[in-house]
C-alpha positions as CSV (number, residue, x, y, z in Angstrom):
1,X,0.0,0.0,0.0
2,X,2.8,2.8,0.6
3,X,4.6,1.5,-2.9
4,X,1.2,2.3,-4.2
5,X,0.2,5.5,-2.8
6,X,3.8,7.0,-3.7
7,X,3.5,5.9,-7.1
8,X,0.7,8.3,-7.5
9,X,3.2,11.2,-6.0
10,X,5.4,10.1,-8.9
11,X,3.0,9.9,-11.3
12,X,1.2,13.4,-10.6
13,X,5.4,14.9,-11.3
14,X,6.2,13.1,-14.2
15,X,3.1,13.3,-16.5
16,X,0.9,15.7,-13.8
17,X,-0.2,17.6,-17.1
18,X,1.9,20.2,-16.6
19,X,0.3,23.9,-17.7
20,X,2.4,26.4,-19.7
21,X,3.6,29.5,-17.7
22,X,1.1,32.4,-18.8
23,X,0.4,36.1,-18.0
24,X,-3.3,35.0,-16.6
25,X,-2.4,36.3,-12.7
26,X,-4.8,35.4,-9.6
27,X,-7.9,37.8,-9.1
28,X,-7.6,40.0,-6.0
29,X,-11.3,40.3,-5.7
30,X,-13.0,39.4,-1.9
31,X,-16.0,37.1,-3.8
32,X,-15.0,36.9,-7.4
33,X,-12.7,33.9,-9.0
34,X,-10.7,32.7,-6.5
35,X,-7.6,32.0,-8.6
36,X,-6.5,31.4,-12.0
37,X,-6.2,27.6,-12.8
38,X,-3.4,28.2,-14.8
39,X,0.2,29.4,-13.7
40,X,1.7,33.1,-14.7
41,X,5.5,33.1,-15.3
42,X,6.4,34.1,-12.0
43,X,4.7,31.2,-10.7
44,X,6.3,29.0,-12.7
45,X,9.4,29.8,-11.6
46,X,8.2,29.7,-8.2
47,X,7.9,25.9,-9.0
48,X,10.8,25.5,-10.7
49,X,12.9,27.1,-7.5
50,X,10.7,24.1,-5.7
51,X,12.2,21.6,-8.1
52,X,15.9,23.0,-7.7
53,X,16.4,23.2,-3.8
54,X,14.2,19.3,-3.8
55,X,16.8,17.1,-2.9
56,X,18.4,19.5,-0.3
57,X,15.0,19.4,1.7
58,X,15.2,16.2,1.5
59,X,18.4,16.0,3.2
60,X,17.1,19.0,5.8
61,X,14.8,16.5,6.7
62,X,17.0,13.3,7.2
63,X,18.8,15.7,9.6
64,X,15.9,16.9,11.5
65,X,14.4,13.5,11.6
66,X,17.9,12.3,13.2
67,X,17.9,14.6,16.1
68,X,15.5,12.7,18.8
69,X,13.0,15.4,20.1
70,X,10.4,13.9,22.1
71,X,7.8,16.8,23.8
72,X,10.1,16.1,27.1
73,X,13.1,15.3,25.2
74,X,14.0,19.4,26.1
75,X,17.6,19.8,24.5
76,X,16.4,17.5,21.4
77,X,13.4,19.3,20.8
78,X,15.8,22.9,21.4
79,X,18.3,21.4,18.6
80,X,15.5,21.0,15.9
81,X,14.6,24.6,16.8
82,X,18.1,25.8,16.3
83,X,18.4,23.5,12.6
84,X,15.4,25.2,11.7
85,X,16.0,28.8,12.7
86,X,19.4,29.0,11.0
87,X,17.2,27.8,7.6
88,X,14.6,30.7,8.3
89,X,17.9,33.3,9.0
90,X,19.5,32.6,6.0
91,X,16.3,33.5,4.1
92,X,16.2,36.8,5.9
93,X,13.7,36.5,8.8
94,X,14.6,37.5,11.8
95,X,14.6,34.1,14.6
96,X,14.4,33.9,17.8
97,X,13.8,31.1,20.8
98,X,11.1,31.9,23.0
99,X,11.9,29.5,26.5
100,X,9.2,28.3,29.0
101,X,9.3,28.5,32.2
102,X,11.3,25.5,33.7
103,X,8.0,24.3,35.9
104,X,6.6,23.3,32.5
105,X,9.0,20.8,31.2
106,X,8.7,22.5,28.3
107,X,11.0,23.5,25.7
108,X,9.6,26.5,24.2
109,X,9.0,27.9,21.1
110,X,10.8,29.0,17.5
111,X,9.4,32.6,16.4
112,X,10.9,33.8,13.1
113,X,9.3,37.1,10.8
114,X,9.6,38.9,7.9
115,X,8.5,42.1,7.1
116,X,8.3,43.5,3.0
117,X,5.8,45.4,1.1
118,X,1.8,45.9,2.3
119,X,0.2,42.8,2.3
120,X,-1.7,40.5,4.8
121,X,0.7,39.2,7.4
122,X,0.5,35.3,6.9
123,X,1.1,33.1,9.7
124,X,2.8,29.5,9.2
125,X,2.9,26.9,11.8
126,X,4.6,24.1,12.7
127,X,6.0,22.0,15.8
128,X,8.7,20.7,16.6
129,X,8.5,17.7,19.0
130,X,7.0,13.9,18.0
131,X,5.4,11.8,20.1
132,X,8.4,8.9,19.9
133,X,11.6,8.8,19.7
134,X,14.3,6.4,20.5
135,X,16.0,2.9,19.1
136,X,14.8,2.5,15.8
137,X,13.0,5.7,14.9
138,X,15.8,7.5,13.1
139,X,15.4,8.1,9.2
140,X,15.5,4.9,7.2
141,X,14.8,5.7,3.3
142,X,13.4,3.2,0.6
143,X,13.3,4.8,-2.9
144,X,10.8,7.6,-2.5
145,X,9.9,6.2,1.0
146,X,11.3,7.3,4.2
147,X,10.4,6.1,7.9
148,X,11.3,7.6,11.3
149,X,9.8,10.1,14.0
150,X,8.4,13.3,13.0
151,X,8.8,12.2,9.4
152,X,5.2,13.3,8.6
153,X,4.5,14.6,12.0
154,X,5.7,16.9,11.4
155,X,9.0,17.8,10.5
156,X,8.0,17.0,7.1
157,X,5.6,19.6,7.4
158,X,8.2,22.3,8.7
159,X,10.9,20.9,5.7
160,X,7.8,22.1,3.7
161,X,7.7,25.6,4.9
162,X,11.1,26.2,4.1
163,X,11.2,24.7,1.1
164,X,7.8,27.3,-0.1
165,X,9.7,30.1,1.1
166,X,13.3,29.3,-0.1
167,X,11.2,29.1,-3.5
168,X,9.1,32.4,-3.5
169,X,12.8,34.3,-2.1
170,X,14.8,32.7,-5.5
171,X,11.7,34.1,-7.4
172,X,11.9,37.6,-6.0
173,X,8.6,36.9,-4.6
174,X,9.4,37.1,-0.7
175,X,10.9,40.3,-0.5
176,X,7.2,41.7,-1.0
177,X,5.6,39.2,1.5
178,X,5.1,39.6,5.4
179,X,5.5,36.2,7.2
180,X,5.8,35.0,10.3
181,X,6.4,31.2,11.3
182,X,5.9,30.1,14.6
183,X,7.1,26.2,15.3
184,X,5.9,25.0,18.7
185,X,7.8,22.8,20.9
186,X,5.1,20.9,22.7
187,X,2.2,20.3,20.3
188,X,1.9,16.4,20.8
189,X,1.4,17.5,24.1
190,X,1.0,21.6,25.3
191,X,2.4,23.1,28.5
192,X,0.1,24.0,31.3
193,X,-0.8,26.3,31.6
194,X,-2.0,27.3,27.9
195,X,-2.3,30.9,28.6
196,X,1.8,30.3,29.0
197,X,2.6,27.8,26.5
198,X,0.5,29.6,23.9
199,X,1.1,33.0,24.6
200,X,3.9,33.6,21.6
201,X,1.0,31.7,19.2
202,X,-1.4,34.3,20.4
203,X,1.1,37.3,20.0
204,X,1.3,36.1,16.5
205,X,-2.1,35.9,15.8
206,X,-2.7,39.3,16.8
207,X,-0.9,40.6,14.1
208,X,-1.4,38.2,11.6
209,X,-4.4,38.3,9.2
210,X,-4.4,34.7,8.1
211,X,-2.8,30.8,9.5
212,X,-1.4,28.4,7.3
213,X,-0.6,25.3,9.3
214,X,1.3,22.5,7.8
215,X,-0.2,18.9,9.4
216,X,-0.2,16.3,7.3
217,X,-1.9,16.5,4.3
218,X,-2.7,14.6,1.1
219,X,-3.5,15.3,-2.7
220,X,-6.4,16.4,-2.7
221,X,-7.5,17.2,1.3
222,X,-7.1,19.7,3.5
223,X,-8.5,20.9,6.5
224,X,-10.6,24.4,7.1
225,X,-12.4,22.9,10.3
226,X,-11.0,20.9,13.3
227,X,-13.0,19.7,15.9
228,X,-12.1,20.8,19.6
229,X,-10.9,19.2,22.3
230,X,-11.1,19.4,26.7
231,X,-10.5,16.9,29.1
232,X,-13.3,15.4,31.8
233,X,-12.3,13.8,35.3
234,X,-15.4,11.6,36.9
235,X,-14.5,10.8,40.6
236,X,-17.1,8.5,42.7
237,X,-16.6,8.1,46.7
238,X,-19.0,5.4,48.3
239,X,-19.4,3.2,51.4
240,X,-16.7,0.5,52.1
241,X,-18.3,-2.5,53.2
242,X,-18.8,-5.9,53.4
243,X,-20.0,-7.2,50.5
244,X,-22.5,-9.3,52.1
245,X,-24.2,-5.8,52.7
246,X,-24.2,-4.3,49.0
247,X,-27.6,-3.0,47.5
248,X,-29.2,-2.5,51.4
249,X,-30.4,0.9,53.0
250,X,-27.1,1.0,54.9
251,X,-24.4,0.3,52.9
252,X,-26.0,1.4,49.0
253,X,-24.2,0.5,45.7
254,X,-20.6,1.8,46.4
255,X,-18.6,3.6,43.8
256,X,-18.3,1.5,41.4
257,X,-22.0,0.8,40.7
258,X,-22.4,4.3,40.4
259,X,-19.4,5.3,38.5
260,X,-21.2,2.3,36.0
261,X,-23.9,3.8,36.2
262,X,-22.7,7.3,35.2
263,X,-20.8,6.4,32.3
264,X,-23.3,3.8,30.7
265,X,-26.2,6.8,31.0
266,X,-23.4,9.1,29.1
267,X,-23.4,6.5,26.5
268,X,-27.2,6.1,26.6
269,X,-28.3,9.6,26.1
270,X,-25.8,11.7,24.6
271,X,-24.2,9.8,21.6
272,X,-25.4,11.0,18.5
273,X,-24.9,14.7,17.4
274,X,-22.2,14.4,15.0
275,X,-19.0,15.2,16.0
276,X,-19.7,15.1,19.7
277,X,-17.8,12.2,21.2
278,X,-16.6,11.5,24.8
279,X,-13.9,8.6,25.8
280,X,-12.8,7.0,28.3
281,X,-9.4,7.2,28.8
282,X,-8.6,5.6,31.8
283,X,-11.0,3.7,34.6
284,X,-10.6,2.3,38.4
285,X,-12.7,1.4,41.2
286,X,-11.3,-0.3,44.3
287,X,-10.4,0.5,48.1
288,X,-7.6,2.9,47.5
289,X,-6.9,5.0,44.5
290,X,-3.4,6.5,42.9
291,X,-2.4,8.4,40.4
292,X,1.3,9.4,39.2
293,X,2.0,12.8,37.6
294,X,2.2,11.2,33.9
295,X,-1.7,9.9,34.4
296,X,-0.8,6.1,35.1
297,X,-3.5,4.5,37.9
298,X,-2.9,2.4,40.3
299,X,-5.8,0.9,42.3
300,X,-6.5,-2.3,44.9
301,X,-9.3,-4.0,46.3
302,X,-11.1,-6.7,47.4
303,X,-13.6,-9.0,46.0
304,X,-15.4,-8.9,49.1
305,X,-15.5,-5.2,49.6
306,X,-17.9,-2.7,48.7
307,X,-15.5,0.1,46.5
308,X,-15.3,3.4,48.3
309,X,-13.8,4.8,45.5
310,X,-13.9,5.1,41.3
311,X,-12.3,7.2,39.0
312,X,-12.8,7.8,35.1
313,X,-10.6,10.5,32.9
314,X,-11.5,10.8,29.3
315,X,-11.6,13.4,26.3
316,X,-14.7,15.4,25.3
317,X,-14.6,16.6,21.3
318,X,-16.9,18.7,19.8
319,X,-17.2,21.2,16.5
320,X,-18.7,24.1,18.4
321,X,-18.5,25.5,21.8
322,X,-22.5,25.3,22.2
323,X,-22.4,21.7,21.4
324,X,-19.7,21.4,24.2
325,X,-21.8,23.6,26.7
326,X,-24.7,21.6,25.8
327,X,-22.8,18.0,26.4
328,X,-21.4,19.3,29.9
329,X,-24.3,20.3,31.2
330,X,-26.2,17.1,30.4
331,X,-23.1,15.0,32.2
332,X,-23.0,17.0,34.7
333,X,-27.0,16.7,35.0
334,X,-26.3,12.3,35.2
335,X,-23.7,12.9,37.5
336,X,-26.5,14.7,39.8
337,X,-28.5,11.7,40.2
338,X,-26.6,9.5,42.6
339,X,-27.5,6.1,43.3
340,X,-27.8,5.6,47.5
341,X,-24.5,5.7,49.4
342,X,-22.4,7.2,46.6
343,X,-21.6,10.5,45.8
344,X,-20.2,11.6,42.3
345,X,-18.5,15.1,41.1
346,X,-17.5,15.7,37.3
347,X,-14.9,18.4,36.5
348,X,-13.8,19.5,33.0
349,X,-10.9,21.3,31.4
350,X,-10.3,23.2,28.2
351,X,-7.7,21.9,25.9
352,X,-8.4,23.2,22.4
353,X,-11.1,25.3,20.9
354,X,-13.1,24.2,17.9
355,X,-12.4,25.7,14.5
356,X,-15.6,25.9,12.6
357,X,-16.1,26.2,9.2
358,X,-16.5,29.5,7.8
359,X,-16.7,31.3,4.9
360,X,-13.5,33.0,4.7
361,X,-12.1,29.2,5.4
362,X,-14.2,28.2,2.3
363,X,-12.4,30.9,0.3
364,X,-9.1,30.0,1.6
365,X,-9.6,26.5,0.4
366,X,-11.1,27.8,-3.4
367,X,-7.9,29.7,-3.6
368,X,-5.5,26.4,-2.3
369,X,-7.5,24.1,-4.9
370,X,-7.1,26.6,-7.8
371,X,-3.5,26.7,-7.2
372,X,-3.1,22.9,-7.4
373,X,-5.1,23.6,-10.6
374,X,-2.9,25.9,-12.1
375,X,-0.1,23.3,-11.0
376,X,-1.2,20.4,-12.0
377,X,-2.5,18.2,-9.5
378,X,-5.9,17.8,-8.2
379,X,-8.5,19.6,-7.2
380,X,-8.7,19.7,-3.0
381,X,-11.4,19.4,-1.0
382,X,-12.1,19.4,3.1
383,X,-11.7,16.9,5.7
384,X,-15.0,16.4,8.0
385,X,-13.7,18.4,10.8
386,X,-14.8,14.8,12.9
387,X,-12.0,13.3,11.2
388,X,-9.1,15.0,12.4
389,X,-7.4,15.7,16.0
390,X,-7.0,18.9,17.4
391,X,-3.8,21.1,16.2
392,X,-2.1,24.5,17.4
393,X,-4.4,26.4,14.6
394,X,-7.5,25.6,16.7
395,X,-5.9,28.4,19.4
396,X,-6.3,31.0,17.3
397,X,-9.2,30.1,15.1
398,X,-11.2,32.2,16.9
399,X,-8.9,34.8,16.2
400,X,-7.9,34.9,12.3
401,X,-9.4,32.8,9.5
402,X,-6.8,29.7,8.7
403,X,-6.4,26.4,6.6
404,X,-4.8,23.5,7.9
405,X,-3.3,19.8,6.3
406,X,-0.8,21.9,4.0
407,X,2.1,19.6,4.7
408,X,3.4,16.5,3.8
409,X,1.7,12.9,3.0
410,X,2.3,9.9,5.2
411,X,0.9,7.2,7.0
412,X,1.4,5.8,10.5
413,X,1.9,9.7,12.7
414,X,1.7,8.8,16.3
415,X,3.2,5.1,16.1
416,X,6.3,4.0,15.3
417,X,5.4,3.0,11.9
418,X,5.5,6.5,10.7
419,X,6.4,7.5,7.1
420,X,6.4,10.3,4.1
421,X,5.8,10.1,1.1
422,X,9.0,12.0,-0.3
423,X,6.9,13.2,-3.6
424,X,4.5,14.8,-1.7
425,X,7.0,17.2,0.1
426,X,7.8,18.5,-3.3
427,X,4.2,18.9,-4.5
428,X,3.0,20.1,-0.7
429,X,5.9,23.0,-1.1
430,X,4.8,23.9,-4.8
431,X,1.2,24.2,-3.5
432,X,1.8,26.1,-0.9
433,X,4.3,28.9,-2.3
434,X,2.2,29.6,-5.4
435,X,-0.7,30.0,-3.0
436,X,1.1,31.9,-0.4
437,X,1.9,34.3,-3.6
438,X,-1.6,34.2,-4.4
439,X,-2.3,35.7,-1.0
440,X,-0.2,38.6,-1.2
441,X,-2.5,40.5,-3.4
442,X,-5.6,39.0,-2.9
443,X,-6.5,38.6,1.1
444,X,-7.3,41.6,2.5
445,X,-4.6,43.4,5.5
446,X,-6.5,44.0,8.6
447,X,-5.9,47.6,10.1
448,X,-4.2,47.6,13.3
């Protein structure tokens, strides 16, 4: 199946039906054509500059892939930063590291701008860390085929920024262009709290008037709406007993009847808006209770005693705030009704906002899809927003309009089976330079 799927990459470049450079340019209208579907002759040497500086991405991202960087792997994570930052400084933006506080266990943050001409500020975003790391995830190449951590997640997706901007500076195309590219440290797993280990996103947002984010993508999907994401904690305290006494006036159904009872009535009566899901992560009941700092339960017990204790933790994803409003409050509302001799509490916490779907998101991905047009490949479409995770852009979707999925194609993120498609990081680049072009004259600049 991977032989397969990058056969198509290789097909699209070799006999992707190509269109002549012409002088037809993209329409700078707010709700006329989106974008010619044909390339001018400054994009096409926008693609050609993709074509010329391939291979050496490639190798950029053999190195980063090398360097083990782990969300708690601090120094690794610090060394992609620094690899990256000197690509970004040789293009002309200024870089700099923005550290976290050392009670996070966070590394921090690479924050790099450019400033030319009067357009809309764009804002590209990356990360830096992977999930695993270790024996056996360095880069391993087959052909057109490469494995390791952060391969598509996403270092692959950061090789593609630079590579999109290496391009449009060879074209003459960046020195009109105002960028700035933020590339977290700890999106596999944020900081607490968020109002610290967000705060340089945020500041960028501000000034920015649009997000590019570079997850994985694919040939013809992107992503203009991600559901959102919080955390729920269910904790149950009963009557410890015998057992001989269970289900009587005096002793009741201990906590883990009730705690049973909580989560099979969540199941009952709130499944079914689409989108709206709630899982259980994690689940004990016993006669003592503990948890470590990284999450991991521990819990003992008794066949012949009534549980005075249960715990549950679990994710709560939505596609709107109201419809995650509206699912609290009916848990919470379960979680009311106790069953005799137990007692229940429910507390929530916010992880990542939703990004809806809206119209300037709609536009944004007219403009992407006319671009791979005008290159090309094939038209894109959306993602459901169900169907992906939450990323860094849902921070500030309630901030600035964004797309998201502009990065490279792979299978196998979060596992140690992950892999790129090396085509695609040439086609993901060429996408997303002519595009970012495109948005220099025709997405509006917000005054500030």
């Amino acid at each position: 199946m991977p032989k397969l799927r990058n056969a198509i990459f290789l097909l699209f470049l070799a006999v992707g039906c190509r269109p002549a450079a012409a002088p037809t340019a993209p329409s700078p209208v707010p709700g006329g054509p989106v974008g010619a579907v044909v390339l001018s002759a400054d994009e096409a040497r926008i693609r050609d500059a993709v074509g010329a500086h391939y291979e050496s991405s490639v190798d950029l991202l053999r190195r980063s892939v090398n360097i083990p960087s782990g969300t708690g792997n601090l120094a690794g994570v610090r060394k992609v930063g620094d690899l990256f930052g000197a690509e970004l400084t040789a293009l002309g933006f200024e870089s700099r590291w923005v550290p976290m506080p050392a009670e996070m266990r966070r590394a921090g943050h690479l924050v790099a701008v450019h400033r030319g001409g009067t357009g809309p500020m764009m804002l590209l975003i990356g990360h830096l860390d992977t999930v695993y790391e270790g024996a056996g995830q360095e880069w391993v190449q087959e052909d057109t085929v490469a494995r390791g951590a952060g391969t598509s997640d996403m270092k692959g997706g950061n090789v593609t920024i630079i590579l999109a901007l290496r391009a449009l500076a060879d074209a003459g195309r960046l020195k009109d262009m105002n960028v700035t590219v933020i590339m977290t440290g700890d999106e596999e797993s944020a900081g607490s709290p968020l109002a610290v280990s967000r705060a340089a996103l945020y500041d960028a947002a501000r000034e920015s008037d649009v997000a590019l984010a570079f997850e994985g993508g694919s040939a013809t999907r992107v992503a203009i709406g991600r559901r959102g994401s919080s955390s729920w904690q269910l904790d149950v305290k009963g009557r410890q007993a015998h057992s001989s006494g269970v289900f009587s006036p005096g002793v009741g159904y201990g906590a883990a009847y009730e705690g049973a009872r909580i989560l099979d009535e969540f199941r009952r009566t709130i499944v079914g808006p689409r989108g709206l899901t709630f899982n259980i992560g994690v689940m004990g009941s016993g006669t003592t209770l503990e948890v470590d700092t990284a999450g991991a339960m521990t819990v003992a017990g008794k066949s012949n005693i009534v549980a005075p204790v249960f715990r549950a933790t679990g994710d709560l994803r939505f596609m709107t705030d109201g419809q995650k409003d509206s699912a609290r409050a009916r848990m919470r509302a379960i979680v009311a009704q106790s069953l005799n001799g137990a007692e229940a509490t429910i507390s929530f916490t916010d992880r990542y906002p939703a990004m809806p779907v809206i119209p300037e998101g709609e536009r944004l991905l007219s403009m992407y899809s006319a671009a791979s047009q005008a290159l090309g490949y094939p038209p894109v479409g959306t993602s459901a927003p169900e169907s992906r995770g939450a990323g860094d852009i849902s921070f500030i979707a309630p901030m600035i309009p964004g797309i998201d999925g502009l990065g490279v194609d792979g299978r196998g993120a979060h596992s140690p089976s992950e892999l790129v498609y090396l085509p695609s990081l040439r086609m993901s680049a060429e996408r997303a330079a002519v595009f970012m072009s495109r948005l220099v004259d025709a997405w509006p600049r917000k005054e500030r």
